[in-house]
MIDOSE-1310 file (N, C-alpha, C; in nm, 2 decimals, decimal comma, always signed):
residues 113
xxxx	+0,08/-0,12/+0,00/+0,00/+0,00/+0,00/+0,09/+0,12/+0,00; +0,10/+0,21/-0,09/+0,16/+0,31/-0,10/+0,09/+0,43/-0,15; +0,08/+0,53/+0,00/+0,00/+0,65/+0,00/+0,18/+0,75/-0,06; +0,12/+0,83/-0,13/+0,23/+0,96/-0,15/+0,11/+1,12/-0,13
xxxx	+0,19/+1,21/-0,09/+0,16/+1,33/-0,10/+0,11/+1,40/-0,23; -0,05/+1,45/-0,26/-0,06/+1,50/-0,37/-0,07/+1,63/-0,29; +0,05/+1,79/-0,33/+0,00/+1,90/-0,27/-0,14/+1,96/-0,34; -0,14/+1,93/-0,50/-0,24/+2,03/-0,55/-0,36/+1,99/-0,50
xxxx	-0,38/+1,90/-0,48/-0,52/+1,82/-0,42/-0,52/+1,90/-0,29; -0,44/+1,89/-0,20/-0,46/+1,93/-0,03/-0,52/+2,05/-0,07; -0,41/+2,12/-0,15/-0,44/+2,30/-0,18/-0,59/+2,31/-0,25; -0,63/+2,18/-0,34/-0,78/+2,26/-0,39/-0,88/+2,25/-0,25
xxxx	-0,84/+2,11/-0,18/-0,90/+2,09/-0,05/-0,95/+2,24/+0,05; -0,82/+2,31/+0,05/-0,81/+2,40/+0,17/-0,87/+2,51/+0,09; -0,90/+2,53/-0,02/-0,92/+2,66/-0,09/-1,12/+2,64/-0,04; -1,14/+2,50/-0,09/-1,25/+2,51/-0,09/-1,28/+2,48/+0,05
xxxx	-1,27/+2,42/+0,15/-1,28/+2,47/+0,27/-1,28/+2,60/+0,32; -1,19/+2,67/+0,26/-1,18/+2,85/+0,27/-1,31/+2,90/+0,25; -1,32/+2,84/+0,12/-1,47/+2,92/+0,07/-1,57/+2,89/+0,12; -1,62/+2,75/+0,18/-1,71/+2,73/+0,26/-1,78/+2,79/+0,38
xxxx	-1,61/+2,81/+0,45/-1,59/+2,89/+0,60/-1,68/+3,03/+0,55; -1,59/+3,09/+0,44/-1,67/+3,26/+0,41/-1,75/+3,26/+0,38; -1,83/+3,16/+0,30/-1,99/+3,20/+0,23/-2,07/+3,19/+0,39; -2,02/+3,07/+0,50/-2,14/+3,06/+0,62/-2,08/+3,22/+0,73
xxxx	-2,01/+3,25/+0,72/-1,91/+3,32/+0,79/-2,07/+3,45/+0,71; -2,05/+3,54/+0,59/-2,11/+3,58/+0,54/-2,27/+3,59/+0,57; -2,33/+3,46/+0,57/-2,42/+3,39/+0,57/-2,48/+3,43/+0,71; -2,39/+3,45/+0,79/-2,39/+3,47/+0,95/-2,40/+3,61/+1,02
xxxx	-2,35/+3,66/+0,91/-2,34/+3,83/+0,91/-2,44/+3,90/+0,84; -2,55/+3,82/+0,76/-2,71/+3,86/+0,67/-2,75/+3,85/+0,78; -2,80/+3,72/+0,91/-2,87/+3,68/+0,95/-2,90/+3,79/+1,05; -2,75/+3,80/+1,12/-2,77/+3,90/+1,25/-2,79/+4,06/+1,19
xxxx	-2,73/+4,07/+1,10/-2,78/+4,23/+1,04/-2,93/+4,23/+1,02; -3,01/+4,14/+0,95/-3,14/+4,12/+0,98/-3,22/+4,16/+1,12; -3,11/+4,06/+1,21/-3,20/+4,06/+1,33/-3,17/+4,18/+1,35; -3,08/+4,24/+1,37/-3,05/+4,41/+1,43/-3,15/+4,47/+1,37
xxxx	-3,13/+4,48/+1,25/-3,26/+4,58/+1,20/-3,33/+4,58/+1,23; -3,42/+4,45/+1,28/-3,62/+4,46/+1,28/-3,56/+4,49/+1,46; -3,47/+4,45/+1,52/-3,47/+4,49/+1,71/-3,45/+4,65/+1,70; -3,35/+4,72/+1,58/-3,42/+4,88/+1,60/-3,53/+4,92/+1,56
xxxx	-3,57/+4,86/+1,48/-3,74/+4,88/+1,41/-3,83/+4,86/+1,51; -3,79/+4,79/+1,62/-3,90/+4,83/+1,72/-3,86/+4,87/+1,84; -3,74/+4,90/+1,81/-3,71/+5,03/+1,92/-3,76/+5,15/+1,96; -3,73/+5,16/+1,78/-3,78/+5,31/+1,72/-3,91/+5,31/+1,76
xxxx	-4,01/+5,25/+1,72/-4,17/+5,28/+1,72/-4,22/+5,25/+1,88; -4,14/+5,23/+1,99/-4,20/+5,24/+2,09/-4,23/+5,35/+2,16; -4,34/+5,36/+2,24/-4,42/+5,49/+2,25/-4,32/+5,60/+2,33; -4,22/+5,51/+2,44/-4,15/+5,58/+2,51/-4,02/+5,71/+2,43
xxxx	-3,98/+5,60/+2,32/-3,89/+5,67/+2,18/-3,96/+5,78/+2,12; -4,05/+5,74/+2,09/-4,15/+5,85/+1,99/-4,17/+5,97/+2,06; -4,17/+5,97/+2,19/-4,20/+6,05/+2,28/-4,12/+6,15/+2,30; -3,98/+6,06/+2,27/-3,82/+6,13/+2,34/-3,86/+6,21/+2,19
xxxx	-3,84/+6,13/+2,10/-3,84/+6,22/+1,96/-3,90/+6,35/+1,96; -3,99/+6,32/+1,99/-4,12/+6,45/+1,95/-4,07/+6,55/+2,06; -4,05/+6,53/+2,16/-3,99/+6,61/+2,23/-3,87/+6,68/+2,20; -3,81/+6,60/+2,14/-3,68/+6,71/+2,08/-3,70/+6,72/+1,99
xxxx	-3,77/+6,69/+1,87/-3,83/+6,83/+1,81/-3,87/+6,96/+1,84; -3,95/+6,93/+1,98/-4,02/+6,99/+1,95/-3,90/+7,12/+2,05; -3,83/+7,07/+2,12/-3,74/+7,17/+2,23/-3,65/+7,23/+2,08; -3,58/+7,15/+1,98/-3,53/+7,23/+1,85/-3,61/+7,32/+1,77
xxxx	-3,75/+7,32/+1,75/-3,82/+7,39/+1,69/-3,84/+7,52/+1,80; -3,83/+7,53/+1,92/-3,88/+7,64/+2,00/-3,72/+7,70/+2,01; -3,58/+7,66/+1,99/-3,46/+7,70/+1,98/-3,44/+7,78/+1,86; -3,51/+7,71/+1,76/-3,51/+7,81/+1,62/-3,58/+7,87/+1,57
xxxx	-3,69/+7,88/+1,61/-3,78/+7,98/+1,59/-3,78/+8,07/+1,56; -3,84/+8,20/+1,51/-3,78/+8,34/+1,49/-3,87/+8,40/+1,62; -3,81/+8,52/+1,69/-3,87/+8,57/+1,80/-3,91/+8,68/+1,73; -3,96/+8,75/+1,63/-3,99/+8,80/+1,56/-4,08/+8,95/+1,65
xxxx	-4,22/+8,91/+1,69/-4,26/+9,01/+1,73/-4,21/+9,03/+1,88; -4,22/+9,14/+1,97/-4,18/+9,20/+2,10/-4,30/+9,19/+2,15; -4,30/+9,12/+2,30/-4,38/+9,18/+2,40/-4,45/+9,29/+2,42; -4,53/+9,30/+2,50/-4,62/+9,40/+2,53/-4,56/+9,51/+2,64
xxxx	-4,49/+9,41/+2,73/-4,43/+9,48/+2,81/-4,26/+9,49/+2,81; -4,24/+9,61/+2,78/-4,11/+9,64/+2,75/-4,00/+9,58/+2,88; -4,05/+9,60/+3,00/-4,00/+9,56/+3,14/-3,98/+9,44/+3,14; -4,03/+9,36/+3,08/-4,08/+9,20/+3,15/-3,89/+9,17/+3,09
xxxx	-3,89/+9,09/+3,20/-3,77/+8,99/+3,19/-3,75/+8,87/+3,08; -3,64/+8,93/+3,05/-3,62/+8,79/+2,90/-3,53/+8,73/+2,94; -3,57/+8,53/+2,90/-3,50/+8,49/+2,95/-3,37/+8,43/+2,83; -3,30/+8,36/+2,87/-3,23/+8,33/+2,80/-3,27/+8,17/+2,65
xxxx	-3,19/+8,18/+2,57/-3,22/+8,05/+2,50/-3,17/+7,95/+2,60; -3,08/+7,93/+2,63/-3,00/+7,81/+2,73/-3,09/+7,78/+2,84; -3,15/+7,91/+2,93/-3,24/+7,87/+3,02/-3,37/+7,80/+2,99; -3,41/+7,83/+2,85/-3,54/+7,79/+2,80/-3,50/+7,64/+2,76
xxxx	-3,42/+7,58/+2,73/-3,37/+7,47/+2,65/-3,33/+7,42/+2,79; -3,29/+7,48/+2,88/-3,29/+7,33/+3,05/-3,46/+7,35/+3,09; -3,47/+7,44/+3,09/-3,63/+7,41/+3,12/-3,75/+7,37/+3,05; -3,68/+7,31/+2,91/-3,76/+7,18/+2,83/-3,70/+7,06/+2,85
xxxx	-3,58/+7,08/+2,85/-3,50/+6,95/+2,89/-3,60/+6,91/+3,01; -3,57/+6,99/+3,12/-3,63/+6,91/+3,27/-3,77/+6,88/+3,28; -3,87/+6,93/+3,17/-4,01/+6,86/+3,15/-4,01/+6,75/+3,07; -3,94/+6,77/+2,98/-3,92/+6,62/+2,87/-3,86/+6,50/+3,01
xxxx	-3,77/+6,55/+3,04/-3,69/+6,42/+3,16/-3,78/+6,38/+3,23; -3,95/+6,49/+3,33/-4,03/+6,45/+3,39/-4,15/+6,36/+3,31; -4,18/+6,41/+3,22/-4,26/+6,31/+3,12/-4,19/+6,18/+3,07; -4,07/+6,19/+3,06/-4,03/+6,07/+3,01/-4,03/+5,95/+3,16
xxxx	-4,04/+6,03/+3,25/-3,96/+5,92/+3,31/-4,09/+5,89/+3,40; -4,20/+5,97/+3,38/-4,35/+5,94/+3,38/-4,44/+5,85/+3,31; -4,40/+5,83/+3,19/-4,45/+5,77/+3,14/-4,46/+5,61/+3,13; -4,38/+5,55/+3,20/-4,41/+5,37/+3,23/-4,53/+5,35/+3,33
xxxx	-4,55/+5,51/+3,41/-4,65/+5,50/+3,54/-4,79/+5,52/+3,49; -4,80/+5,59/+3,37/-4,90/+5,62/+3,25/-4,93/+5,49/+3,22; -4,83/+5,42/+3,14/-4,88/+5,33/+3,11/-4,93/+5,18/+3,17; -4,87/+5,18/+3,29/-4,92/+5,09/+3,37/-5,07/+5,12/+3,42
xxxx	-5,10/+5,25/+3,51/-5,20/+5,30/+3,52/-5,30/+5,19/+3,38; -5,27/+5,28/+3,25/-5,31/+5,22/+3,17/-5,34/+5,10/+3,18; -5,27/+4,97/+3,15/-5,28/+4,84/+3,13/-5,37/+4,81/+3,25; -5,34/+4,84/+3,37/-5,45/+4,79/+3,48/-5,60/+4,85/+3,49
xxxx	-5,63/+4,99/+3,42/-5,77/+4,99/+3,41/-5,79/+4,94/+3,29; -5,74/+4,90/+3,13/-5,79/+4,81/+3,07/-5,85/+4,67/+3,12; -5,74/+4,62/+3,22/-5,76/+4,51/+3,30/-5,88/+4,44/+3,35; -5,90/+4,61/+3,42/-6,07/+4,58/+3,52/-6,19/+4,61/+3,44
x	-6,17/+4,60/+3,30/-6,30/+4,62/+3,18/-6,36/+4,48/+3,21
């Protein structure tokens, strides 16, 4: 019985082993990009997100605004943009961090229907 070394054979062996590794290797890297996507896709559309969203919109929309017309009263105290933008911040932080208690509230008087 006389086995001898064929290299080119080992080498088509390892090449195509190679390729196997990368297509599942590849194959592996669809699957979880997949999953990531649809786990931000419902990240995104949770009510708690949507909320943070709209809220900073809506604190960027009152930051850029034009202040266009003047008060009525020349006296009255103006506040700052910085002050006005922590004191949306600090309502958005209370709402936000209000709202799981909303929603539980919620689910338990659906409950008692």
């Amino acid at each position: 019985m006389t086995h001898y070394f064929n290299p080119a054979s080992s080498m088509n062996a390892q090449i195509k082993n190679t390729e196997q590794h990368i297509l599942n290797h590849q194959r592996a890297i669809d699957s979880r990009t997949e999953a990531l996507a649809e786990k931000i896709q419902q990240q995104r559309v949770k009510p708690a997100n949507l909320l943070l969203a709209a809220s900073v919109g809506f604190i960027v929309g009152e930051l850029t605004q034009c202040r266009c017309g003047k008060t009525s009263h020349p006296h009255a105290t103006e506040t700052s943009p910085l002050e006005n933008a922590l004191s949306l911040i600090g309502s958005v932080k209370t709402l936000y961090a209000a709202l799981p208690l909303v929603l539980m509230i919620k689910s338990l008087s659906s409950r008692q229907v």
